[in-house]
N, C-alpha and C positions, 0 to 999 in steps of 0.2 A: 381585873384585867384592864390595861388599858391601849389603848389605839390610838397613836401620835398624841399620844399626855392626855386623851379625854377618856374618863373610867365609862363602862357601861352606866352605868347609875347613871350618869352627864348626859349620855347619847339619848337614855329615856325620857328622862325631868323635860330636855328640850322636844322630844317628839310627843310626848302627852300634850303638854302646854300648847302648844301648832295643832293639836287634831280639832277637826272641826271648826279651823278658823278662816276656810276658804282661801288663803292667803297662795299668791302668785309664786313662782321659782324665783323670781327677781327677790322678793320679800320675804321668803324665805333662807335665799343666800346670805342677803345682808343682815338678817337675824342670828344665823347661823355664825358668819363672823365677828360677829359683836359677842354671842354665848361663848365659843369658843377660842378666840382670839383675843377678845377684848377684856377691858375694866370689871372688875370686882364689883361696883357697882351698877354696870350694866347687867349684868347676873341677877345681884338685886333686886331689878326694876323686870326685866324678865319673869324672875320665880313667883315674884309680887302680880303677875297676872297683866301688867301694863303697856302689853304689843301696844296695841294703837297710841299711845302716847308713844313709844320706841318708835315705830314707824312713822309719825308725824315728824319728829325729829331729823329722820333719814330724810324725809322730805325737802325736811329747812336746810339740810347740808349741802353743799354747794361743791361737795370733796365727792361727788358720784365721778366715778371715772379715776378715782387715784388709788392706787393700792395702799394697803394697811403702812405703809413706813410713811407715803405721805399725804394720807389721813393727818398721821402724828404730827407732818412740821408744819401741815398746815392749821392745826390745833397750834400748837405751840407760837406760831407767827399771830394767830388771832391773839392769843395771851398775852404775848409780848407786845402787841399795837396798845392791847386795852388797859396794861399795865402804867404802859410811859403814859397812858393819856392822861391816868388816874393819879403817878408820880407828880407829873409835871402842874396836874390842879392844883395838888395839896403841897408843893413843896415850895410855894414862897406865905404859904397860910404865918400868921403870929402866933397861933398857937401853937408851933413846933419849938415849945424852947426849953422843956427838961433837962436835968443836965445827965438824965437819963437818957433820954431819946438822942442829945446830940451823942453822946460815948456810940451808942449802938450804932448812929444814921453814918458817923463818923468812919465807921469800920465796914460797914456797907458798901458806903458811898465810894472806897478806897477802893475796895474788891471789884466794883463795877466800872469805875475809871480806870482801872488797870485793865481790862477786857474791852475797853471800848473803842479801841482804834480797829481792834480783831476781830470785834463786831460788826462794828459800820463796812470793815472790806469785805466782811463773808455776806453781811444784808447786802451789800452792791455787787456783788458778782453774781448771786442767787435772783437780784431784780433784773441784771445784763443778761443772765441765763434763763428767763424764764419769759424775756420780752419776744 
């Protein structure tokens, strides 16, 4: 049987795991939406016994107060900052010169200049909208 996609078996695994763990409604909810809502590997780390490391995490997030869609873009914004940082170290490096890696970076590079004027107006409208 299940109840909005979560089978009984799901509903137990996560209330066994919580008993006896003194833990708040607040910390609980956000447990809750991370088993039920979230990542496969959040589950993972869950079933695996590791609340307090999950909950130290919730700590360090800085997304308390935004619901689960933007949790996601603000996941996604961090990834995208940390990406170009990591792009832009390694992409005037000498040792990018396979004639491997240019085919690939070549066809890449195409896909992302094509997206990036529609990038840059939806990143400035999303910074104009969020000041």
């Amino acid at each position: 049987m299940r109840i909005n996609g979560v089978t009984k078996h799901e509903i137990e695994v996560f209330v066994v795991t919580l008993s006896g763990k003194n833990l708040s409604i607040r910390q609980i909810e956000q447990l809750a939406q991370g088993y039920f809502r979230g990542s496969e590997s959040f589950r993972q780390e869950f079933n695996s016994g590791h609340i307090d490391l999950i909950l130290a995490e919730c700590r360090h997030d800085n997304t308390t107060g935004c619901n689960t869609f933007e949790q996601g873009v603000i996941k996604d914004l961090t990834y995208t900052s940390k990406f170009m940082q990591r792009v832009m170290d390694a992409g005037q490096d000498r040792r990018l010169k396979t004639p491997a890696f240019n085919a690939q970076a070549n066809l890449l590079t195409k896909q992302i200049l094509d997206k990036s004027n529609l990038f840059i107006q939806t990143i400035r409208q999303l910074h104009d909208r969020s000041r």
